[in-house]
N, C-alpha and C positions, 0 to 999 in steps of 0.2 A: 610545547608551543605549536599554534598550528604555521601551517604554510605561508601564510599571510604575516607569523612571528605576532599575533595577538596572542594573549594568555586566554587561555579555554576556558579558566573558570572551577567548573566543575570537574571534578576527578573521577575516573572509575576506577583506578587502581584495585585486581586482585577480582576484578569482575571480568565474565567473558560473556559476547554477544557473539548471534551468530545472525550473517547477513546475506541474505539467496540476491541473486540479479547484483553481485557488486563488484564484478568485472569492468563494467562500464556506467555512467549517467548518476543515476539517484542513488542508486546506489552505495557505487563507489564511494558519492561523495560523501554518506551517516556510516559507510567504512571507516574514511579517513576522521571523522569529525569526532568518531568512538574511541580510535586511535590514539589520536593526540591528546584526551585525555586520559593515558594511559591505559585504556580496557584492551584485553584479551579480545581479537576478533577472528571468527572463523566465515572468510567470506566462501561464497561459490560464483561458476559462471560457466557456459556452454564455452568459451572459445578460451581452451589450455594456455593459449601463447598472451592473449588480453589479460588472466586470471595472474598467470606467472608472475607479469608484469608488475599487475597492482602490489602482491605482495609482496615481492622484493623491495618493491617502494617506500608500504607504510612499515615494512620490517625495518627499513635503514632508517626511518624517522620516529621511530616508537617506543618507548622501553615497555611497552605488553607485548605477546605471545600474537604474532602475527601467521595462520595457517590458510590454506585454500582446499576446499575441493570442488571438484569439475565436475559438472553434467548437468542434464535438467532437473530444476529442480521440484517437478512434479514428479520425480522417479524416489517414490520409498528411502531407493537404496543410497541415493546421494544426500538425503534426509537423514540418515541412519547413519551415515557417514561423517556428518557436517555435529550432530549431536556427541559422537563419540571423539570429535576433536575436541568440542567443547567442555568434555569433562574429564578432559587429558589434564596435569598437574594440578594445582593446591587452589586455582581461583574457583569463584562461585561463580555457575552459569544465572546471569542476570535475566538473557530473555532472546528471543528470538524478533528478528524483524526482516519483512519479507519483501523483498523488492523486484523481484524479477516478472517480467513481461515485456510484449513485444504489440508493436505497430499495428492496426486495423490496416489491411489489406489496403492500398489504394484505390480509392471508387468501388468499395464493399458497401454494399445494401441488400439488404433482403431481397431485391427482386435479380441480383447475381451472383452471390453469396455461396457457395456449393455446401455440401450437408460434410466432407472432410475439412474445408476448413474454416469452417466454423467450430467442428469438434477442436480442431489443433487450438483454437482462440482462447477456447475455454479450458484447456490442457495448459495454456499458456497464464492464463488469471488467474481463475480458478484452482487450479491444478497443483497448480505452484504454492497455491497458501495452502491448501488441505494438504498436501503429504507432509510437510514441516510441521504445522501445527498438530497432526496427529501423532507426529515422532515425540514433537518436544511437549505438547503439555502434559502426559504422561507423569515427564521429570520434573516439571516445576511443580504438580501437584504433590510429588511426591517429598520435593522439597518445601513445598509450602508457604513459596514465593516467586515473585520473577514475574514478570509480562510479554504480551505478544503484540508486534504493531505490523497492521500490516497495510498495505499500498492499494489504494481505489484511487479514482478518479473524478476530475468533475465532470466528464463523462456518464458518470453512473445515472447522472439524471437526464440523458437521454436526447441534452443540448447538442451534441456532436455527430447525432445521426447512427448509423457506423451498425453495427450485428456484431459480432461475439466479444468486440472490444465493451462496450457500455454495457453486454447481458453480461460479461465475466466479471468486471468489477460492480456492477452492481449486487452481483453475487456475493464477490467480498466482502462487503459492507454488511450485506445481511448474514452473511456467514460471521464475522467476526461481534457482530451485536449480540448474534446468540452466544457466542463462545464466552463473551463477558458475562451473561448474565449465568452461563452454564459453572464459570470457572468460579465466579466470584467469591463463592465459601470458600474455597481453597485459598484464597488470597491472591490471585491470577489479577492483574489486570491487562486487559487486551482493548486496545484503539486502533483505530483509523488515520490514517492521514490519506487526503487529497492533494497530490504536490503538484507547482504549476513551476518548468525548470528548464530551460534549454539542453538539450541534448543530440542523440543523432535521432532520435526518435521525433523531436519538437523541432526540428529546423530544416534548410535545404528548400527547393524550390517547391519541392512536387507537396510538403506537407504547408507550405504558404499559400500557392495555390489554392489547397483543399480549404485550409481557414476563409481564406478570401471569399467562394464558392458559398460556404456555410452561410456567409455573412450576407452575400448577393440574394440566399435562397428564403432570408429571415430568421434562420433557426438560430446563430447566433448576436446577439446586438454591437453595436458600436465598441464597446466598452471592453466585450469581450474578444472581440476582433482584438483589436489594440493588444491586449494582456498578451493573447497567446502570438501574435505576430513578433513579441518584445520582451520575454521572460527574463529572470533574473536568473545566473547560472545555479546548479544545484547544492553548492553552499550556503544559500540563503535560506533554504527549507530545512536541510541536515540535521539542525541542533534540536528543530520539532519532534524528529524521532527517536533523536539524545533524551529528549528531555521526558518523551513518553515511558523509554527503555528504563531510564534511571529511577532508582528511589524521591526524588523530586518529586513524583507522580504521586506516591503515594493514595488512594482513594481514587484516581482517578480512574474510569473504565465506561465502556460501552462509550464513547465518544466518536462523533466521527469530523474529525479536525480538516483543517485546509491552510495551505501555506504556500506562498508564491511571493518571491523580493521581500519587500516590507511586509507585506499582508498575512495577518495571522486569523484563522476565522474556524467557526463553528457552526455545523449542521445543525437546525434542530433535530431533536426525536420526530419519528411520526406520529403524529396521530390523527385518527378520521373525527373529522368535523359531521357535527348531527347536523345531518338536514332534514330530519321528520323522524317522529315517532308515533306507533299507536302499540295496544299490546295486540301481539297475536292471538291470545286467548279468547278475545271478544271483536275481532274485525279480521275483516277475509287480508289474502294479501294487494296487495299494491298493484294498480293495475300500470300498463307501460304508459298511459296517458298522465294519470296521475304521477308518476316519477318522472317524465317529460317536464311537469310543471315544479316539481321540488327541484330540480337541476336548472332550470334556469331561470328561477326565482333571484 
């Protein structure tokens, strides 16, 4: 049962997930939500006394295999780490899901942004999906099933301003589209979710402030003001990543999902819209006057 004493539904019994950033927030909460349907979970997290915590927690509330370990989880060895718990006793490691990062600087923009920590930003998005995912698909290739979901934002499209937070998860998105398309013969499926969740990351004055700001500035609308000033807590989005992680999914991949309260939504793919054609063969190229007039046609 979970917390709330609902029945979950779905079971993973005798399955293990392993989950980065689930000491606190988004985390924590497709920890617990993996949990209480009985799955094996190997979380991590930078802060040993927050990490401790959690698992003492979902251990006292769980009949699966409840482990931790600590550190960042852009470091290989905590990667390496988090894998080898997960294929400790008789369960099947199901998949990896990646949830760890941290806050855009407050009042970070390109024009005060330093070149360190912007590198830490992307150590912290970025960084964080690549050394798990280069640990773990390995083994699910090797097993011949199992998926990777891992945490972008609606950020990634560039609505929130901001430097290495929107270039690290836009990062992810495109790192993890290729990873499907790469893994897919192996049976891999690997998605996306963009969660929209209250946390310490989403709340507090200085980050209402900055929404306000955003909204004041135009870059983001009414609508979205509201969403992010008012989130649903991180329960609400959880079961999206259950639901990725799990055999449910089946066929599903390269997605890049979104979830906040009620709302469950979907990116499209990209693709570049023609705005003129000639062939190269038989016409010089395009001069900038002419492409001035195909763009704002």
């Amino acid at each position: 049962m979970t917390r709330e004493g609902r029945d979950p539904g779905l079971r993973l019994d005798g399955r293990v997930v392993a989950v980065t950033g689930s000491s606190r927030g988004i985390g924590a909460a497709v920890a617990e939500d993996l949990a209480a349907r009985g799955a094996d979970v190997v979380l991590n997290g930078r802060d040993a006394t927050a990490l401790a915590e959690q698992v003492d927690d979902l251990a006292a509330r769980s009949t699966g295999r409840i482990t931790g370990v600590t550190g960042p989880a852009h470091a290989p060895e905590v990667a390496e780490e988090m894998l080898a718990r997960a294929r400790e006793g008789d369960s099947t490691v199901l998949g990896l899901i990646t949830c760890a990062g941290v806050a855009e600087p407050a009042g970070s923009s390109i024009l005060t942004v330093s070149h360190s920590e912007f590198a830490d930003l992307m150590d912290a998005h970025l960084g964080t999906v690549f050394a798990p995912c280069r640990v773990f698909a390995p083994h699910l290739v090797e097993a011949g099933s199992g998926a990777i979901v891992t945490t972008s934002s609606f950020a990634w499209k560039g609505d929130y301003g901001g430097t290495g937070y929107p270039a690290g998860k836009g990062a992810v998105t495109s790192l993890t589209m290729a990873l499907a398309a790469e893994l897919a013969e192996y049976g891999i499926r690997t998605n996306v979710v963009c969660p929209g969740a209250r946390t310490r990351l989403s709340s507090g004055d200085g980050y209402e402030e900055q929404i306000r700001e955003l909204g004041r500035r135009g870059m983001l609308d009414e609508l979205s003001v509201a969403g992010a000033l008012d989130p649903a807590g991180p329960e609400y989005v959880a079961p999206l990543y259950t639901y990725l992680v799990s055999e449910l999914s089946e066929g599903v991949t390269g997605g890049v999902f979104a979830g906040s309260g009620g709302f469950i939504g979907r990116f499209p793919t990209p693709e570049a819209q023609i705005l003129a054609y000639r062939d190269f063969h038989d016409n010089p190229p395009w001069t900038p006057e002419e492409i001035d007039g195909l763009i704002r046609a």
